[in-house]
C-alpha positions as CSV (number, residue, x, y, z in Angstrom):
1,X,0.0,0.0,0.0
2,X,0.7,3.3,-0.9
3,X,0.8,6.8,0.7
4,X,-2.2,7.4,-1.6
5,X,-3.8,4.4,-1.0
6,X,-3.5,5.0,2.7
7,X,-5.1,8.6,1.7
8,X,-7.7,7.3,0.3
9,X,-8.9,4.6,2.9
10,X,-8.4,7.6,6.1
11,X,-11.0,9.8,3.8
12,X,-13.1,7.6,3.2
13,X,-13.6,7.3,7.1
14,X,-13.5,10.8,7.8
15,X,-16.5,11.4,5.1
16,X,-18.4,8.2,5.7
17,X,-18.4,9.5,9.5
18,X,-19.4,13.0,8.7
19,X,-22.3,11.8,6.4
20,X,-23.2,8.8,9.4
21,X,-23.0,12.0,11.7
22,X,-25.4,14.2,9.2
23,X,-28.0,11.3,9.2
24,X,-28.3,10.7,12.4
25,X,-28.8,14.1,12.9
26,X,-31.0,14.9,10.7
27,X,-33.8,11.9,11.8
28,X,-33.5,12.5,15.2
29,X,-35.3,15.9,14.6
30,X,-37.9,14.1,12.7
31,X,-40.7,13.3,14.9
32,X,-42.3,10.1,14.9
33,X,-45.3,11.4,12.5
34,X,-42.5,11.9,9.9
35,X,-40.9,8.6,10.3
36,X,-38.7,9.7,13.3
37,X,-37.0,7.3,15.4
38,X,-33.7,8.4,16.4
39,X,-33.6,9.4,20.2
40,X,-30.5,11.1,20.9
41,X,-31.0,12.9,24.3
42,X,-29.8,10.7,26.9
43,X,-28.3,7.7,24.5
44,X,-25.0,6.1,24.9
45,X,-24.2,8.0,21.3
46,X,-25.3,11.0,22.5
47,X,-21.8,12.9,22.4
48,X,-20.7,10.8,19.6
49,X,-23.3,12.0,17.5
50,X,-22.7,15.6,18.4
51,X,-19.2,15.5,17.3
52,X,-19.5,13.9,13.9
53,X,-22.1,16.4,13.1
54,X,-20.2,19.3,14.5
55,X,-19.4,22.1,12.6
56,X,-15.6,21.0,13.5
57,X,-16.1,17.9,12.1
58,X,-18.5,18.8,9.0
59,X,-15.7,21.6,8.6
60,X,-12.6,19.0,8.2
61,X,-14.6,16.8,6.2
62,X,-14.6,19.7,3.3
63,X,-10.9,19.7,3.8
64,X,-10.8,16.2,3.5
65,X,-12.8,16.1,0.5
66,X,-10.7,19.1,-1.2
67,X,-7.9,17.8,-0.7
68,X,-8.6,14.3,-2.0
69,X,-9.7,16.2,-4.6
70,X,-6.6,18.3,-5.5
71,X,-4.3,15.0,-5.1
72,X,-6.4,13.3,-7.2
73,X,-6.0,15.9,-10.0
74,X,-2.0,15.1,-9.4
75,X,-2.1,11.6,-9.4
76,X,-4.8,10.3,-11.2
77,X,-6.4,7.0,-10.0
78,X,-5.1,3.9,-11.9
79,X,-6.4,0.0,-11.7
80,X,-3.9,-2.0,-11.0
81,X,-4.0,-5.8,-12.1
């Protein structure tokens, strides 16, 4: 493995985190007419949840992207056999 391979596989976690983080989120102000089911006060996820949909967080995961981006455009992907 590669130093870009390597780059590849830490964004992929830092985006798939931030978009897990989003979700959650994002159903947990639905209520339960709207197909709500995610409870978040008082849940062992609570803070977890809070982080990974954290401006912080949400904030490196555009850096992240962007910069996958850029190093992409320098070393474009290849298949290997």
């Amino acid at each position: 493995m590669d130093s870009f391979e390597l780059w590849i596989a830490v964004v992929a976690c830092l985006v798939g985190y931030g978009e897990v983080g989003l979700w959650l989120w994002r159903e947990s102000n639905k209520s339960k007419e709207e197909g709500g089911w995610v409870v978040i006060e008082g849940k062992l996820y609570e803070q977890w949840m809070g982080v990974y949909n954290g401006k912080e967080y949400q904030d490196a995961v555009r850096v992240g992207i962007e910069a996958l981006e850029s190093k992409i455009t320098e070393v474009p992907p290849s298949r290997k056999q």
